[in-house]
N, C-alpha and C positions, 0 to 999 in steps of 0.2 A: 504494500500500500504506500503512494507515494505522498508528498506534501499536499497534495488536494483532495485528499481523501482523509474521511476522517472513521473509526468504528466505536458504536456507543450500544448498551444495554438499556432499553424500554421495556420496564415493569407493566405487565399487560395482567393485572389480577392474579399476581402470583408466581406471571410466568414470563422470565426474561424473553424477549425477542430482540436478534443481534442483530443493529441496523448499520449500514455503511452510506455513508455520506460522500458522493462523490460530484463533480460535475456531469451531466443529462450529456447522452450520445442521441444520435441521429436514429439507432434502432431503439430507444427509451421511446418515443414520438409516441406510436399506437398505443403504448398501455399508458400514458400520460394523458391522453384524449379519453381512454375508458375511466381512469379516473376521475376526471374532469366533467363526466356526464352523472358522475354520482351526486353533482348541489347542483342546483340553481343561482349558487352565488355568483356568477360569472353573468348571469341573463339581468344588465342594470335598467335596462330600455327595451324596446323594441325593437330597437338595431342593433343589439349587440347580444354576443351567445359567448360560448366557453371558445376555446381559442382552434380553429381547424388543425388539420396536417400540414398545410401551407406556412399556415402563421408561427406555428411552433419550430418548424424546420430554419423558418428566416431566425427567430432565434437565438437558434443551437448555433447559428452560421455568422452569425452577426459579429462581428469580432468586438462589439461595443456591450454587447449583452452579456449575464449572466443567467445559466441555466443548471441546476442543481436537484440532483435529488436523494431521495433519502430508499435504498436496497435492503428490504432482508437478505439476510446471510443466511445460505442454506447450502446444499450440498451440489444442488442446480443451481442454475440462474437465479436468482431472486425475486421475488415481486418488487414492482416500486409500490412504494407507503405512503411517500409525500414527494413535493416538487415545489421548487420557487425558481420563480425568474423575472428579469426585469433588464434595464438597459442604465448604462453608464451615460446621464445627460453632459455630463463634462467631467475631467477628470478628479475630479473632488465631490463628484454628485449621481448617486447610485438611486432610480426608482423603480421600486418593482410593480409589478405589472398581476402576477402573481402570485398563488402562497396556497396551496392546498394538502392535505391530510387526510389520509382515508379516512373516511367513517369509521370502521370497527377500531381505531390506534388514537381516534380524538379521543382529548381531557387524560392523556397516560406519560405525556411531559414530551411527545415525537415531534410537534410543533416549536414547542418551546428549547428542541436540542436541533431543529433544522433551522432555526431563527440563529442560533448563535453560530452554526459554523457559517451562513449567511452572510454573517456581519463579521466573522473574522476571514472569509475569505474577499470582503470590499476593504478590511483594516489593512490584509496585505495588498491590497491596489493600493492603497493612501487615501482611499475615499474617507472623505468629514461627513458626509451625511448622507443616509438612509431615508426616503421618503416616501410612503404610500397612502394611496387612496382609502376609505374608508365610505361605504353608500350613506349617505344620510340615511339617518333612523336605525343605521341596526348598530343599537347599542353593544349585544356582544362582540362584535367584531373592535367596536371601539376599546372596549375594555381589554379584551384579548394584547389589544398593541400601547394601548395606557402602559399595563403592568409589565410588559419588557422595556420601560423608556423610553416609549416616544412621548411627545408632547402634542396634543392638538397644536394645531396652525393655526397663526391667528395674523399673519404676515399678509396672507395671500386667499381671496377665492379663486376656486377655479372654475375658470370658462370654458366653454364648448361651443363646439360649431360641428354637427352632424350633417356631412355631406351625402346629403339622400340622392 
């Protein structure tokens, strides 16, 4: 396992599952999309769904982006568990785009240990700061990213302009 990888034990009710923390390949894609169709948190509008084949490819490819996920270790391949990824807007300034968890591994700390190699894999870019969206109204989510340190914004709203 090299410097970009990371391996952590997730208390699942008793029972460790051995998770590896790596950067997202190009074959991750498909079951990253089947992931992705497990919420609705990604459907904010009418115009917008969970992220295609296309979009996640750009990406993986994007030499600006980071794309990360979180492998059980097993004796096969692994399932992926979780995923984040987002884009480097300047070299000091990482947002992600990003950030999911399978169902059966939420509220077991899987979240809270792909956040942190997250953020130490932008500390080794040199990135200052971490920024993500958050939908109005869903309080969980806000609280979820409250209590790893972030701060609401209070600098900036954001605008849109949906090109139909």
């Amino acid at each position: 396992m090299g410097g970009n990888t990371r391996a952590v034990h997730i208390d699942v009710n008793g029972t460790a599952v051995e998770v590896l923390f790596r950067p997202a390949r190009e074959e991750d894609a498909k079951e990253l999309l089947a992931l992705s169709g497990t919420t609705d948190r990604f459907h904010i509008s009418d115009d917008t769904d969970a992220p295609d084949l296309d979009e996640l490819l750009f990406w993986m490819n994007d030499p600006r982006s980071i794309v990360l996920v979180a492998e059980e270790i097993s004796a096969a391949r692994g399932a992926i568990l979780a995923y984040a990824y987002g884009t480097c807007i300047s070299p000091k300034w990482f947002a992600f785009e990003g950030f999911m968890v399978t169902p059966r591994l939420q509220r077991h700390g899987l979240g809270k240990a792909m956040y942190s190699y997250l953020r130490d894999r932008c500390s080794e870019l040199g990135i200052d700061l971490i920024q993500g969206l958050v939908i109005d109204g869903d309080d969980n989510s806000l609280r979820y990213w409250l209590e790893r340190g972030f701060e609401e914004g209070k600098r900036c709203v954001w605008v849109e302009d949906w090109l139909d």
